[in-house]
C-alpha positions in Angstrom: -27.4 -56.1 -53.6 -27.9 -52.1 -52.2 -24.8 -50.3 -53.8 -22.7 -48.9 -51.0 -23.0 -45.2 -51.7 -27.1 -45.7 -50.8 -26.4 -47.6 -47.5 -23.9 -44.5 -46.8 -27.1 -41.7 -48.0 -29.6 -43.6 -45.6 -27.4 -43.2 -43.2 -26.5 -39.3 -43.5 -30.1 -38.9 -43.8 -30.9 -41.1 -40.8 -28.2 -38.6 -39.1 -29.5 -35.4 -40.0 -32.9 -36.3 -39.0 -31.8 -37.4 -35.5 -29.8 -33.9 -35.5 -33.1 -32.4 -36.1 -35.6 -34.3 -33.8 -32.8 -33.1 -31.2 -32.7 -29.3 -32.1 -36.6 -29.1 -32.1 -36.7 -30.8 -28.5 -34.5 -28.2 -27.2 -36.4 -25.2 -28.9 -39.4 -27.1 -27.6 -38.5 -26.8 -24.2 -37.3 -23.3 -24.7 -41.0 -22.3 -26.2 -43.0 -24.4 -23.8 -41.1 -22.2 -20.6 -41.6 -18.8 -23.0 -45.5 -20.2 -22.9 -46.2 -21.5 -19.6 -47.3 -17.6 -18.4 -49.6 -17.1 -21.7 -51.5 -20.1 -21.2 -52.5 -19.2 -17.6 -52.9 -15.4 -18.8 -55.0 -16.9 -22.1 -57.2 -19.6 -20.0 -58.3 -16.6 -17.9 -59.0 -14.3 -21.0 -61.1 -16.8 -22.3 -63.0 -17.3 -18.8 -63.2 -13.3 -19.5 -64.3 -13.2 -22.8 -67.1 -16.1 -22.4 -68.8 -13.5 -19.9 -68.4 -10.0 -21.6 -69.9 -9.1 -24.8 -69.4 -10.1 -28.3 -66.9 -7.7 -29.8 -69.0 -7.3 -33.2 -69.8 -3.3 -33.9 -72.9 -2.8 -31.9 -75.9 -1.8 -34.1 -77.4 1.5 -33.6 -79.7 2.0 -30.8 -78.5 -1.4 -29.1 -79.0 -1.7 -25.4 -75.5 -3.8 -25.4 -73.7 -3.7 -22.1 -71.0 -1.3 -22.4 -67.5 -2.5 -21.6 -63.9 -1.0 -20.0 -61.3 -0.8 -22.0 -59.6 -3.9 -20.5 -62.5 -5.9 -21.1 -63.1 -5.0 -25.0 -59.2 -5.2 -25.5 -58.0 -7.8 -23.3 -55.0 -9.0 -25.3 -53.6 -5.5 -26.1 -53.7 -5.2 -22.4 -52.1 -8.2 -21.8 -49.3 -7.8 -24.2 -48.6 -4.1 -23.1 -48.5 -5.4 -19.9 -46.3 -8.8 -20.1 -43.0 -7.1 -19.7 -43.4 -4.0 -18.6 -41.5 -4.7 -15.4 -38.6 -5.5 -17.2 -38.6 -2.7 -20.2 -38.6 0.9 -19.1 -40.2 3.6 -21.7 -37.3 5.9 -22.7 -37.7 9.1 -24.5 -41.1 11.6 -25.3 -44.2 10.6 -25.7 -46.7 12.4 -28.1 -49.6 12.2 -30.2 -49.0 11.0 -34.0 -50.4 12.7 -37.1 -47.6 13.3 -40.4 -46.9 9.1 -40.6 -44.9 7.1 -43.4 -44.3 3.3 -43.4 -42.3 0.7 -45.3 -45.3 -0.2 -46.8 -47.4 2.6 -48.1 -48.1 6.7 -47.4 -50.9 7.3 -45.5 -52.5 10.4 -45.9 -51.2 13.9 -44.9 -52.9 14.0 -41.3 -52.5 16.8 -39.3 -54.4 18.9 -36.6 -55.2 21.6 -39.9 -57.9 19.0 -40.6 -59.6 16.9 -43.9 -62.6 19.0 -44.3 -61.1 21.8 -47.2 -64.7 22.9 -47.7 -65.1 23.5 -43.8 -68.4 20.8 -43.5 -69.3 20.6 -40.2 -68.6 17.6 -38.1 -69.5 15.0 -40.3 -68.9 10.9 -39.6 -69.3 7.9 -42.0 -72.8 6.1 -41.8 -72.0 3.0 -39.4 -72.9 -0.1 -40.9 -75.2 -2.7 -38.3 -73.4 -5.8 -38.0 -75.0 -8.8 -36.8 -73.9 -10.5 -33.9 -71.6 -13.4 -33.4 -71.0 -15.7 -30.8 -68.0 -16.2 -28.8 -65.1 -17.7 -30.3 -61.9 -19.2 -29.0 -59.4 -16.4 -28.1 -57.0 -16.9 -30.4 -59.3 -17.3 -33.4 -61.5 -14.1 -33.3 -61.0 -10.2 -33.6 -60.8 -8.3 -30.3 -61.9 -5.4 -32.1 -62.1 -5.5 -35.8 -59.1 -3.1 -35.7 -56.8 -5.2 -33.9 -56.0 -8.3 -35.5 -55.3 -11.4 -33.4 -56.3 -14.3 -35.0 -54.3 -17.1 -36.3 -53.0 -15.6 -39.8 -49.7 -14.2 -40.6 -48.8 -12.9 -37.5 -45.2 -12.2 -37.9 -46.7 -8.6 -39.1 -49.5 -8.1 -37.1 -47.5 -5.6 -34.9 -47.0 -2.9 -37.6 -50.6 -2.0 -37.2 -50.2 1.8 -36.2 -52.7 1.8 -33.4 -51.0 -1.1 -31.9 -47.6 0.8 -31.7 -49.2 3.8 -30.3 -50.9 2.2 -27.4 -47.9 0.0 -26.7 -45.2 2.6 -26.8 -46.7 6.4 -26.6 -50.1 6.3 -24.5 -50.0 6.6 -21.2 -52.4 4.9 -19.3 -51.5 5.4 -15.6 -52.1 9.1 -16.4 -56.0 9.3 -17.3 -57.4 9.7 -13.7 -55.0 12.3 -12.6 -55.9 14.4 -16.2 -59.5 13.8 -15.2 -59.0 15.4 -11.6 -57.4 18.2 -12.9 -59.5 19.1 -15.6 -62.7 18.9 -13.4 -61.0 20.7 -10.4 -60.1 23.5 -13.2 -64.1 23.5 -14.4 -64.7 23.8 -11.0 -62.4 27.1 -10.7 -63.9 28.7 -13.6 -67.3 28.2 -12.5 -68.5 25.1 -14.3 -70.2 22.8 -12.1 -72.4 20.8 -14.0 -73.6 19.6 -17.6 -70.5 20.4 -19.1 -70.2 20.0 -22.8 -66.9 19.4 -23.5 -64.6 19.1 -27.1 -61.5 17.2 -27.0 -59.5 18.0 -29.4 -56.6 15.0 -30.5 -58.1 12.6 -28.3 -55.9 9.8 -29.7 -57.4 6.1 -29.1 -59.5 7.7 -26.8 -57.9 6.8 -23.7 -59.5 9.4 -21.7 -63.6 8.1 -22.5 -63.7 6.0 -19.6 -63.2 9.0 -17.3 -65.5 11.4 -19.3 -67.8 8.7 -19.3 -68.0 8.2 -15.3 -68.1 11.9 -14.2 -71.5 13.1 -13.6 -69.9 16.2 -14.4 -69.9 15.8 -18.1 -73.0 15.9 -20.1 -71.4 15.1 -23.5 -68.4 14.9 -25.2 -67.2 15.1 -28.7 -63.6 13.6 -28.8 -61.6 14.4 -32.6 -59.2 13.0 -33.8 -57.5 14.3 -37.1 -55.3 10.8 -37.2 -57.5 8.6 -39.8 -56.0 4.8 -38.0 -56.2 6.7 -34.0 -59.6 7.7 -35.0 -61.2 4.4 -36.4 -60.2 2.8 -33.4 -61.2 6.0 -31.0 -64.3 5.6 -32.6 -65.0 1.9 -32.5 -63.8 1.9 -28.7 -66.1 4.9 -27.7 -68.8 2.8 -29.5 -68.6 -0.2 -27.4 -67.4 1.4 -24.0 -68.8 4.9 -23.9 -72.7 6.5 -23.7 -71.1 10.0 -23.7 -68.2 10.2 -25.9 -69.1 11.4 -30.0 -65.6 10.1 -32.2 -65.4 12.9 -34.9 -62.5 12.6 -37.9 -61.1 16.1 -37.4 -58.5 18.3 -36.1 -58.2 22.2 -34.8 -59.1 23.5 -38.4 -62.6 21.3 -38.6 -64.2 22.6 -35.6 -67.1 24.7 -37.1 -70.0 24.9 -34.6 -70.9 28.1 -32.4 -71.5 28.6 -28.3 -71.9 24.8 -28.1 -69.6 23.5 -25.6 -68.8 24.9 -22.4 -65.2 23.5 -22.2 -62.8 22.3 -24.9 -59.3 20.5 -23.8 -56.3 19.5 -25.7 -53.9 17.0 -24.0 -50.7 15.8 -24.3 -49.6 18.0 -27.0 -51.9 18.0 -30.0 -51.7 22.0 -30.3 -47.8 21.6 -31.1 -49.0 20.1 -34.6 -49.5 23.7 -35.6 -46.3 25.0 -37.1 -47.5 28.1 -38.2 -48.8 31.5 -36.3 -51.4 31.4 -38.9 -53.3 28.1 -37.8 -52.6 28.6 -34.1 -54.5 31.9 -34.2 -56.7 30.2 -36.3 -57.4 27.1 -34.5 -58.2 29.3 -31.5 -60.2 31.5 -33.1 -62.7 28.8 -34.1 -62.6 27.3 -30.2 -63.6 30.9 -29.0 -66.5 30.5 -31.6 -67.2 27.3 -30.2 -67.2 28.1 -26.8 -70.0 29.5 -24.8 -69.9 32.7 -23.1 -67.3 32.1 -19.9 -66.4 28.8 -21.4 -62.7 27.7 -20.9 -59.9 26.3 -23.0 -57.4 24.0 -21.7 -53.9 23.5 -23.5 -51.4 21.5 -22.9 -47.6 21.5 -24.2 -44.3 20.0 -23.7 -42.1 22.4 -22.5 -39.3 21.7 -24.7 -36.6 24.1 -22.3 -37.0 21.7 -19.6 -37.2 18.6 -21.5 -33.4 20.2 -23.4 -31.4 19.4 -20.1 -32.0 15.9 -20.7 -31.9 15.9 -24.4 -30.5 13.1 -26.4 -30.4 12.4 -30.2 -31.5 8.5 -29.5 -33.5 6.8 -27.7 -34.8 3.3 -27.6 -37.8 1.1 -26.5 -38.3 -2.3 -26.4 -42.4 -4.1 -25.5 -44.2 -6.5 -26.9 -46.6 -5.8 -29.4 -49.4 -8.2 -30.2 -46.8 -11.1 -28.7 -44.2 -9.7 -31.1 -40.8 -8.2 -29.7 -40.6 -4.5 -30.8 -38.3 -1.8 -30.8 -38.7 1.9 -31.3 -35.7 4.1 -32.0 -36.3 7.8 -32.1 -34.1 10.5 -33.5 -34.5 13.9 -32.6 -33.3 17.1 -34.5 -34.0 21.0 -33.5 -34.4 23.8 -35.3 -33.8 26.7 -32.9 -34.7 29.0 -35.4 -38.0 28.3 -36.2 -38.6 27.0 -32.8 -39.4 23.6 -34.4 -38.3 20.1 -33.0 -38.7 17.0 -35.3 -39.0 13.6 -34.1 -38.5 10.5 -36.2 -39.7 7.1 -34.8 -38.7 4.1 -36.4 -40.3 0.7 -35.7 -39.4 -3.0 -36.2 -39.3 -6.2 -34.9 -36.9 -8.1 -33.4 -35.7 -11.8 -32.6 -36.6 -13.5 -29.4 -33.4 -14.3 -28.0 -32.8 -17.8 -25.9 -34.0 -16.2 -22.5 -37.5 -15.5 -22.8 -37.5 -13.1 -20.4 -35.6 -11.0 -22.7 -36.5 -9.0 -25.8 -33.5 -9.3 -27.9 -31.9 -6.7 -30.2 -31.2 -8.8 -33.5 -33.8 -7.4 -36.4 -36.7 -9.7 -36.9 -38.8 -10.3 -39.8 -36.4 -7.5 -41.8 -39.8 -5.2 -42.0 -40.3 -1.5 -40.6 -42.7 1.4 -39.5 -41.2 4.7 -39.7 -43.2 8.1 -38.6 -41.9 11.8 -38.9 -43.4 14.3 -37.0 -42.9 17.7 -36.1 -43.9 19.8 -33.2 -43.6 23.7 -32.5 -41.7 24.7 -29.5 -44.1 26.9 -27.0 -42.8 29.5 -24.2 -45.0 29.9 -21.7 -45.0 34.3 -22.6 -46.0 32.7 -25.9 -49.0 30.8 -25.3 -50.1 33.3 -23.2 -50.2 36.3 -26.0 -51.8 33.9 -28.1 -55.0 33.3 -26.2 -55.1 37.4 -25.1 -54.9 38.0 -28.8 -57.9 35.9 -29.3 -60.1 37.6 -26.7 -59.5 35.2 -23.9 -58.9 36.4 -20.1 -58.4 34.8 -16.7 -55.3 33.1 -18.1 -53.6 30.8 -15.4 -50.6 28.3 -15.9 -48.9 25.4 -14.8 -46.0 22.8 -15.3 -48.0 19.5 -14.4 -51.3 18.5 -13.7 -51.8 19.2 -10.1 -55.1 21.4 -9.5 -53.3 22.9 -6.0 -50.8 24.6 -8.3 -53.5 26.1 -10.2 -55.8 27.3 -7.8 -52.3 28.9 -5.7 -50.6 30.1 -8.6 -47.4 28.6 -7.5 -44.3 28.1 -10.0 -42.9 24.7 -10.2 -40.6 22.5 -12.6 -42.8 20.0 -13.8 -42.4 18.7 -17.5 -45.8 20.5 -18.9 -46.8 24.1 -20.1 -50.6 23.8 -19.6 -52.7 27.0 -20.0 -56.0 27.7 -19.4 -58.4 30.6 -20.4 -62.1 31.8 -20.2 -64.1 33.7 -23.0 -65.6 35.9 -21.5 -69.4 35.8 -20.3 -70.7 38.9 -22.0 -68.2 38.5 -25.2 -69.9 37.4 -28.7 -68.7 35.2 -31.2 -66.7 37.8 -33.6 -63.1 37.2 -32.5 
C-alpha cells in the first residue's frame, strides 16, 4: 500500500507542473506576438543574404562585388531600425575615444595617436581568408566584428561598435555632409581628383558617399579608436574601392603635400584638450596639405547647446535584439573650457508589451565610457588656423553650403570652419 504522504507529493508535483505548463503558454504567446515582425524581417534577410556576398574578409586583390552598408550589415540595420519610431535619441552625440567597461580597460585612445615614434601610416598585414558559403542567418557572422550567432547572446550588445552605431552615429546625416563638403571643395577651387584625409572617421559611416563621388580620387579615413577602427576597416574593405582605414589620430599624420583636402566631422578635434596638440595637430595637416589645399573642422558649439543643457539624459534601442539603455552625465568645467561626458550602458528587461523597452536592469552587466571634449569659440578656432598659416577662413553653424558661400550668420548647433594653405606657401609652418 502507497503511504499517504507520497500520494499527497505526486500530487503537489502534478500541481506545480500544471502551474508551469500554464505560465510557459502565456509567455509563449507573449514571445510568439514579440516575434511575429522578426520572422518576416529575418525570412527576407535571408532572401538577402542568399544573393549578396559571403561576409568572409575578402583576400587581397579579390574582384568580390562590393556591398552597401545595409547589405554587409543587415541585422545591425534591422535592430537599429525596429523601434526607432517609438524611442527618440535624447542628448549629444559624439565620437568615442578615452573608454572603460565593467569588464576590462581598453587602451588610452585618443586623437594624440599610438605611434610614439611618429611611423608613418602603418596597418596590420591582412590575413586571406578563404571563402565560405552562406549560412542560415542566425548562425553565421555578419561581419567577424559583430557577433550574431547563436551563443551567449544575453551580452552580445556590450560590444562597443554595436553601442556606437545604435546610439551615437547618425546615419540620416551622411548625404547632407557629403554635399557640403563637395560644394566647399568646389568654393576653394577643388574640382576634381581630390585626395582627401578624414580624420576620426568612426565606423566609417561616410565611405559610401566618398566612395560614389567622382569627385574623390582617394581617401584615407583614421581612426584613433582601436574597436571603431577594426570595424571602419573591415567595412571599407568589403564596401569601398576608395576608402584606406588607417589606426591613427591628429598626432599620427606624418606625410607631406599629399592630400588636397582633409575633414574632421562631428567633433573629433574637441579630443584635444590642450593648446599644445591643437597647434600641433594642425601643424602636421598644413604639412600634409598641398599648396591651396583646405581643412575642414567641425565642433559642437557648446554656448548654444548650454540653453538646453541637462545633467541626464537617457536612451533606450535595441542593440543586437537586446533592450538597451544609455544614461549620460554631463559635468563642465568653465574654467578650463572642458566639458566631460560619462555614458553608461546596460541592459534592460523586456517588459510584458513588446512594443516597449522596459526600464528594470537586465542581465545586471554594464559599459561605462568617459570622455572629454574642449569647448571651442568660434574667435578661437579662427586664431588657431591663422596662427598656423592658413587664410580664406569662412564659418558656419550647420552644414548648409548657401550659408557658406553668402557668409550669412545663423543658429545652427555646429562651429564648422574652413581654411586654405596657401598656393605659394611651403611646408615649414
Amino acid at each position: 500500500m502507497i503511504p499517504r504522504e507520497h500520494i499527497l507529493e505526486d500530487i503537489n508535483k502534478q500541481q506545480r507542473q500544471q502551474k508551469k505548463d500554464n505560465h510557459h503558454y502565456s509567455n509563449n504567446k507573449i514571445i510568439q506576438q514579440h516575434l511575429g515582425q522578426q520572422q518576416q524581417q529575418t525570412t527576407k534577410m535571408k532572401q538577402t543574404l542568399s544573393t549578396t556576398t559571403t561576409t568572409s574578409t575578402p583576400s587581397a586583390g579579390s574582384n568580390s562585388t562590393k556591398m552597401t552598408f545595409e547589405e554587409e550589415f543587415p541585422l545591425l540595420s534591422a535592430a537599429t531600425n525596429n523601434n526607432k519610431k517609438k524611442n527618440k535619441s535624447i542628448g549629444s552625440t559624439s565620437t568615442s575615444t578615452t573608454t572603460t567597461t565593467s569588464r576590462s580597460s581598453s587602451p588610452s585612445n585618443s586623437h594624440q595617436g599610438y605611434n610614439n615614434n611618429n611611423i608613418q601610416y602603418q596597418q596590420p598585414p591582412q590575413q586571406q581568408q578563404p571563402s565560405s558559403p552562406p549560412q542560415p542567418v542566425r548562425s553565421q557572422y555578419i561581419s567577424k566584428y559583430i557577433d550574431v550567432s547563436d551563443g551567449d547572446e544575453s551580452t552580445s550588445w556590450k560590444k562597443r561598435d554595436l553601442l556606437y552605431y545604435c546610439f551615437i552615429q547618425r546615419h540620416h546625416e551622411v548625404t547632407t555632409i557629403a554635399n557640403f563638403v563637395e560644394g566647399a571643395a568646389q568654393l576653394y577651387g577643388l574640382t576634381s581628383d581630390i585626395t582627401l584625409l578624414d580624420i576620426g572617421c568612426g565606423l566609417g559611416r561616410m565611405f559610401g558617399e566618398w566612395d560614389r563621388r567622382k569627385v574623390f580620387k582617394h581617401v584615407d579615413a583614421m581612426e584613433p579608436d582601436l574597436d571603431y577602427w577594426t570595424f571602419a576597416s573591415d567595412h571599407a574593405m568589403n564596401t569601398s574601392d576608395k576608402v584606406t582605414a588607417i589606426h591613427g589620430g591628429f598626432m599620427d599624420v606624418s606625410v607631406k603635400n599629399k592630400y588636397k583636402m582633409c575633414v574632421s566631422v562631428h567633433g573629433p578635434f574637441q579630443y584635444l584638450l590642450r593648446l599644445e596638440d591643437k597647434l600641433e595637430a594642425l601643424r602636421r595637416i598644413w604639412i600634409s596639405l598641398q599648396p591651396g589645399g583646405v581643412v575642414l573642422l567641425d565642433v559642437s558649439n557648446f554656448l548654444v547647446g548650454l540653453s538646453q543643457l541637462r545633467n541626464q539624459t537617457e536612451q533606450k534601442v535595441l542593440v543586437n535584439g537586446i533592450p538597451v539603455k544609455r544614461i549620460s552625465n554631463i559635468e563642465v568645467d568653465f574654467h578650463n573650457s572642458i566639458w566631460r561626458l560619462q555614458d553608461l550602458f546596460f541592459s534592460v528587461d523586456s517588459p510584458m508589451d513588446p512594443d516597449e523597452i522596459g526600464n528594470g536592469y537586465g542581465d545586471g552587466q554594464y559599459v561605462c565610457e568617459n570622455h572629454q571634449f574642449a569647448i571651442y569659440t568660434l574667435p578661437e578656432l579662427q586664431l588657431l588656423l591663422a596662427s598656423c598659416g592658413f587664410q580664406n577662413i569662412r564659418s558656419t553653424s550647420k552644414y548648409c553650403i548657401q550659408d557658406l558661400y553668402q557668409g550669412s550668420i545663423s543658429d545652427g548647433p555646429r562651429i564648422i570652419v574652413l581654411a586654405q594653405k596657401p598656393t605659394n606657401s611651403s611646408n615649414q609652418s
